[in-house]
C-alpha positions in Angstrom: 52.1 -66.1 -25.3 49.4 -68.2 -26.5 48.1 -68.4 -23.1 48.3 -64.9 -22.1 45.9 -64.1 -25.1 43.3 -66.8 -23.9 43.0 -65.3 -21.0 42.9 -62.1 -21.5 40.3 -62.1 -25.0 37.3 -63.3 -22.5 38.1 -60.5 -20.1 38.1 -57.9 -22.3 34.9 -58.9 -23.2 32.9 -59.4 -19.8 34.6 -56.1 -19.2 33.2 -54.3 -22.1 29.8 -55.8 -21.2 30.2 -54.0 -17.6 31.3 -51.7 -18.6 28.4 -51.1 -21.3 25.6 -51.7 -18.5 27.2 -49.6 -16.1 26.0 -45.7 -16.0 28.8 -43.1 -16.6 29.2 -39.6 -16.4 31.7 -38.1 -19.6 34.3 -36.9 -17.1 34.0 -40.4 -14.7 37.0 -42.8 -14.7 36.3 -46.3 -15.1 37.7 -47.8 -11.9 39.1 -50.9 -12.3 40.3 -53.4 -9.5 43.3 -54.8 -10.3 44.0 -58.3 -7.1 46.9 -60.3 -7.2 49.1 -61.2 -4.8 51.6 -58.4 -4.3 54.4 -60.2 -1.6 54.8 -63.5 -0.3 55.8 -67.0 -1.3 53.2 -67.0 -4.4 54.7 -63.7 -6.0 57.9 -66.1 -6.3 56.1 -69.4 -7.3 54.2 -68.2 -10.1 56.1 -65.3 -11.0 53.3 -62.8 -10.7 55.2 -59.6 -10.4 54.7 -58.4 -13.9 50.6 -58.8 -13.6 50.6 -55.6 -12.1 53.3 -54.0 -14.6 51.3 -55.1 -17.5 47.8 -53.8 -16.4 49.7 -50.3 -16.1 51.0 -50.5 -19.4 47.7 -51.6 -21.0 45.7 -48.7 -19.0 48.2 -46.1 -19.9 48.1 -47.2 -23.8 44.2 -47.0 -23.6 44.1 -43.8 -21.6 46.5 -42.3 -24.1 44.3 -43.2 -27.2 41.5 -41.3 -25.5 40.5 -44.4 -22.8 37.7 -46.5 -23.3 33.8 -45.6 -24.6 35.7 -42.0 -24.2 36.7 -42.3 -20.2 39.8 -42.4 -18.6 40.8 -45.9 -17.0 41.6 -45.7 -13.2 43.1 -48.9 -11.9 43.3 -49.6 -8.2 45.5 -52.0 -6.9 44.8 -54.5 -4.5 47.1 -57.3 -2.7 45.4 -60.9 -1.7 47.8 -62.1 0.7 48.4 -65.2 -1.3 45.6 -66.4 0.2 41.6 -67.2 -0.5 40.7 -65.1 2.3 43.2 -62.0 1.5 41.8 -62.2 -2.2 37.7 -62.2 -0.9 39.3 -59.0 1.7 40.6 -57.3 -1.3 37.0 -58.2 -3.5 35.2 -56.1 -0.7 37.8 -53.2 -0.6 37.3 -53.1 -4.5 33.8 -52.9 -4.1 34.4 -50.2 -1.8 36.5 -48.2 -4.0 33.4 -48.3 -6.1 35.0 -50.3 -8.6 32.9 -51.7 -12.3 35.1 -54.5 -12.9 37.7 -56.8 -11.5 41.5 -58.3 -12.9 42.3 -61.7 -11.1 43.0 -63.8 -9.1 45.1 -66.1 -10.3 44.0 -69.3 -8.0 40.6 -71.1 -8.7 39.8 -71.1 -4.8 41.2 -67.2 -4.7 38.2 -66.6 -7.4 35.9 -68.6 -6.3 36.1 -66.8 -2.3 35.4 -63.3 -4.7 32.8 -64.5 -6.8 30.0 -64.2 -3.9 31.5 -60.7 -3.0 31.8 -59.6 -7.0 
């Protein structure tokens, strides 16, 4: 559990920092891109399937209790393939979605082929 909280206390701040910097209508949904790997071999090794799950659950909790700065939380969904290449393919379609921030990956070289799109 320790972990998860780790991981998660930095993101929720670079997010609120986006989030802060980035301009907002009151009706607008904060898009947020949510990659993982969705099928293959490294939903089974790392036991990823509840990533997804859990981002749902926080978003619905947040929208419920009236979203966040007072805008409704949209995530979108994107699968990497389990691979470096799939994630920086899903980084572009995020960015196409017009997406303010991004969940994942969960590989070092899966982030590091987003960073340069992000």
């Amino acid at each position: 559990m320790k972990r998860h909280r780790n991981f998660f206390i930095p993101w929720s701040v670079f997010l609120f920092w986006v989030l802060l910097s980035s301009p907002l209508h009151a009706a607008d949904a904060i898009k947020i891109a949510a990659i993982f790997p969705a099928t293959g071999q490294s939903v089974i090794d790392y036991g990823l399937r509840p990533h997804f799950s859990a981002i749902r659950l926080a978003v619905r909790q947040l929208n419920e209790a009236g979203g966040l700065l007072g805008h409704p939380i949209e995530i979108l969904e994107f699968g990497e393939q389990g691979t470096a290449l799939g994630a920086k393919q899903a980084a572009l379609e995020a960015i196409e979605a017009k997406a303010v921030a991004v969940i994942g990956a969960t590989r070092s070289s899966h982030s590091l082929a987003m960073a340069p799109v992000l």
